[in-house]
C-alpha positions in Angstrom: 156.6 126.8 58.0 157.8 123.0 58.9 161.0 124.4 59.8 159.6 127.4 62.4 157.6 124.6 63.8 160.7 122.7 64.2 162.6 125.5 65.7 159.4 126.4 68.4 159.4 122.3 68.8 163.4 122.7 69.7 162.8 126.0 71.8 160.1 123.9 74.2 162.3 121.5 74.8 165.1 123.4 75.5 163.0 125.5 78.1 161.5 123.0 80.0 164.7 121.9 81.6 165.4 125.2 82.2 162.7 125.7 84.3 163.3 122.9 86.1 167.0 123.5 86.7 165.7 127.2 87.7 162.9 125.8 90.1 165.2 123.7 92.1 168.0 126.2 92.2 165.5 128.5 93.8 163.6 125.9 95.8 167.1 125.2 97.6 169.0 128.8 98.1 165.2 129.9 99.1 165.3 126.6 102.0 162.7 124.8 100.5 164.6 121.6 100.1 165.0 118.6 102.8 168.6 118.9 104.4 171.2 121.5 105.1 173.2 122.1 101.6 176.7 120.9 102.2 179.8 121.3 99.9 178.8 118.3 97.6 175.4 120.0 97.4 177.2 123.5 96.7 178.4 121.7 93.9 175.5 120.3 92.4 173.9 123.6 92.6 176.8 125.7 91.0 176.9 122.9 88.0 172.9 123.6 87.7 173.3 127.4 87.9 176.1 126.7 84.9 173.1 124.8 82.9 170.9 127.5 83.7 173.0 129.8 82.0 173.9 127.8 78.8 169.8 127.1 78.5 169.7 130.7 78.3 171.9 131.2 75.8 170.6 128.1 73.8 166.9 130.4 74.1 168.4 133.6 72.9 169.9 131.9 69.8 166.6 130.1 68.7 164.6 133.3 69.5 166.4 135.1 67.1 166.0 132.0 64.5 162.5 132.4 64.7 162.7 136.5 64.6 164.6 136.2 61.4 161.7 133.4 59.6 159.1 136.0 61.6 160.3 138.8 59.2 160.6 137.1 55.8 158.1 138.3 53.1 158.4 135.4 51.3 156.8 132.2 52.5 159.0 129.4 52.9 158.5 127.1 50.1 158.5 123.0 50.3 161.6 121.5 48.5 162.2 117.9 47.7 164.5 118.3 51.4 162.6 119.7 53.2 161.6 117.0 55.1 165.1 116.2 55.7 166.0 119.4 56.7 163.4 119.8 59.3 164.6 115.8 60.6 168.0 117.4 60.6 166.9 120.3 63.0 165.1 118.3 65.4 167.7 115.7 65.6 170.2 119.0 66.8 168.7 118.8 70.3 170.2 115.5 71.0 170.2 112.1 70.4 167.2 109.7 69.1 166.6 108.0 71.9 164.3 104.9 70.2 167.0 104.5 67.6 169.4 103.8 70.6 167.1 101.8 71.9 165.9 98.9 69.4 169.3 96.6 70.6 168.1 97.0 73.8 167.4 93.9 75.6 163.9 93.6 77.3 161.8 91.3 78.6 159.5 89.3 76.7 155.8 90.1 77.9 153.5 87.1 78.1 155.6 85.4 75.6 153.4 81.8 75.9 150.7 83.9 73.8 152.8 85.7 71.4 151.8 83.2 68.9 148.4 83.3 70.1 146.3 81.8 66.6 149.0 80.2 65.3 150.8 76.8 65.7 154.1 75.7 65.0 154.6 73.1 61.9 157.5 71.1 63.7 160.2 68.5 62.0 157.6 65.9 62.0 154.4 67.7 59.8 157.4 69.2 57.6 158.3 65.2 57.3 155.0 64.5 56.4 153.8 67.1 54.1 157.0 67.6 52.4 159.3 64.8 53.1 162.5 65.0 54.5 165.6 67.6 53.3 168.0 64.5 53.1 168.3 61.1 54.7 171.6 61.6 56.5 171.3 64.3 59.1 174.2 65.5 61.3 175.2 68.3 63.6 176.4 70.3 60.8 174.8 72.2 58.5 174.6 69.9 54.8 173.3 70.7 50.9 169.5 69.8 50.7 169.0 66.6 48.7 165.0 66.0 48.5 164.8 66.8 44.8 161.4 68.7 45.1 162.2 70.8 47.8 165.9 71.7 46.6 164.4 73.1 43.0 162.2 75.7 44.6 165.6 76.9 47.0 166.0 80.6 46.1 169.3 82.5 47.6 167.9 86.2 46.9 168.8 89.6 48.6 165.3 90.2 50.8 165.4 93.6 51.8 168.4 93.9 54.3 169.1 90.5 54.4 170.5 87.8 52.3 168.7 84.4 52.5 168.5 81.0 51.3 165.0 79.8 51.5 162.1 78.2 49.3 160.3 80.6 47.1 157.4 81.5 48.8 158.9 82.0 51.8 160.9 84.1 50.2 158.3 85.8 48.6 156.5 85.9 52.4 159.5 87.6 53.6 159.4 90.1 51.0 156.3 91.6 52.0 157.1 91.5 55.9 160.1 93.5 55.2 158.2 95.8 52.9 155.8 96.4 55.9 158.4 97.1 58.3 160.7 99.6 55.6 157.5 101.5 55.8 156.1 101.6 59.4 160.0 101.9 60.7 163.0 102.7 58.2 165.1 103.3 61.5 164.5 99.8 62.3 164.8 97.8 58.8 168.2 99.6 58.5 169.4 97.7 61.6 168.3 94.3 60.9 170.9 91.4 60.6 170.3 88.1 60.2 172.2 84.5 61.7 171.1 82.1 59.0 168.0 80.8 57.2 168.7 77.4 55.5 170.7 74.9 57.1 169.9 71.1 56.7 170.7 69.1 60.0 169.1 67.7 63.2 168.5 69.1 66.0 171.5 69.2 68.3 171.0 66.9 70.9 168.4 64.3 69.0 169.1 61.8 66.5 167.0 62.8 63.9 164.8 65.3 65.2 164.6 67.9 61.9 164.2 72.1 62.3 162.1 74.2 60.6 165.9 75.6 58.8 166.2 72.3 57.3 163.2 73.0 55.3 164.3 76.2 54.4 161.4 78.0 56.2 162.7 79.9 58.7 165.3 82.6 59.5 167.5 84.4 62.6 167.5 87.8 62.9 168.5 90.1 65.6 169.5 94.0 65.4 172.5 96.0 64.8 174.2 92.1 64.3 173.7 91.6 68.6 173.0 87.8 68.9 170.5 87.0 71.6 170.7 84.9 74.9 168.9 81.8 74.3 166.4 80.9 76.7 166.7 83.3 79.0 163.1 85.0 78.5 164.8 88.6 77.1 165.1 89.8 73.7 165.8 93.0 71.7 163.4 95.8 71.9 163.5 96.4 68.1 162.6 92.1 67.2 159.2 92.7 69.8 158.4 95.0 66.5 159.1 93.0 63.8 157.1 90.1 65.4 154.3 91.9 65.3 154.9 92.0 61.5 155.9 88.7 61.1 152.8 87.2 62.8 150.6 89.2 60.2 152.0 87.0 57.3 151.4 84.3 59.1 155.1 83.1 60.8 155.6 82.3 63.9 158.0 83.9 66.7 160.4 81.7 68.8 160.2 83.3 71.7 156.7 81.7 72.6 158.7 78.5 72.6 159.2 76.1 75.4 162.3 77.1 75.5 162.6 81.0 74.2 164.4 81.9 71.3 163.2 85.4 70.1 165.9 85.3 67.3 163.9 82.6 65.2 161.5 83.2 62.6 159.5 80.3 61.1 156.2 79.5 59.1 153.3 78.4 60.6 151.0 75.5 60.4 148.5 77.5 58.5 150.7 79.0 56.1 152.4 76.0 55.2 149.0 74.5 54.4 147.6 77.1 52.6 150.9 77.2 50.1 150.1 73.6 49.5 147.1 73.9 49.0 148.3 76.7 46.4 151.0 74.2 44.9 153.4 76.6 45.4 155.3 73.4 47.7 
């Protein structure tokens, strides 16, 4: 039955722009439009009149589909595919248009509250709480010296992405990305990442450190699109995974002074609560 349900989903569709195609075809040889019809508009109307007639055609092939399952004795029986057939139907009437749609860049809306409940460690509490990465910081990304921190580095395949990170952020990742492969497959098949780990200062201080430095934070972006910092816009498809990110308690860069919807990092209150833990 999923796949006549399928097919009357696929006839709908197909018939409502038929209608509509028919309607203004009609409203405009009957003089029911605004204007007198001239040769561009003949046009127009011979090209809908063309779509008219393919619609038809499109309506007389599914009718018969659904005449055929109509007159089976047998009642269709689920399979292990069936599911994937009936995807495979509906995905016949055109194009997904939210899977085209996740790289799409959008604005960011109220992005000073995205992080609403949540507040950002920052270089100096890192410092503090766990000491720095390394003494020497450059521009450039360099190994991670602090002894405790660099033991509890993990480089580990986390669902679609490959990261270098301490364990439990690792292990914090993990379960975002298990959320996300749940709610949207779609979407956790087209997530890249720019980097996690990478010990250095902050370009344009002298010593300032990231949240990278410390391993606790990562770049991602969809279908490997990197995104315009600061320019209050991100990609459709990381205004979803936020969502999912903020849950386990990490905090989205595009609520930052200066937006950058691409960066990932652990809170304030996650960080304490893994100390607290002595898992740092």
């Amino acid at each position: 039955m999923k796949v006549l349900h399928a097919i009357i989903i696929a006839f709908g569709l197909v018939a409502a722009p038929a209608l509509w195609f028919g309607l203004s075809y009609l409203f405009n040889e009957q003089g029911y439009g605004s204007g007198a019809v001239d040769s561009e508009a003949r046009i127009d109307i011979e090209l809908l009149r063309q779509k008219v007639e393919d619609t038809q055609l499109q309506i007389q092939d599914l009718e018969k589909q659904i005449n055929a399952l109509s007159v089976q004795n047998t009642p269709l029986q689920p399979s292990a595919n069936s599911q994937d057939e009936e995807d495979s139907l509906l995905r016949q009437t055109g194009p997904n248009a939210i899977l085209d749609s996740y790289a799409q860049v959008v604005l960011i809306a109220d992005r000073r509250n995205v992080n609403d409940g949540l507040k950002v460690a920052g270089g100096a509490y890192l410092s503090e709480k766990l000491g720095r990465p390394r003494e020497d910081l450059s521009d450039s990304c360099q190994p991670m010296t602090n002894e405790r921190l660099k033991d509890k580095l993990v480089l580990e395949q986390v669902g679609p992405i490959k990261v270098r990170m301490l364990a439990p952020a690792i292990e914090s990742l993990k379960v975002v990305f298990d959320n996300i492969q749940k709610a949207d497959p779609d979407l956790y098949e087209r997530i890249n990442t720019a980097g996690s780990l990478c010990v250095r200062r902050i370009r344009g201080t002298q010593n300032s450190l990231s949240t990278h430095s410390y391993g606790l934070a990562v770049d991602l972006n969809i279908d490997g699109r990197l995104d315009t910092l600061g320019d209050g816009k991100t990609q459709l498809g990381l205004t979803i995974l936020a969502d999912f990110f903020k849950d386990e308690g990490w905090v989205w860069g595009a609520g930052f002074g200066r937006e950058d919807s691409m960066h990932f990092e652990i809170s304030r209150r996650q960080l304490d609560l893994w100390l607290a833990e002595g898992q740092l």
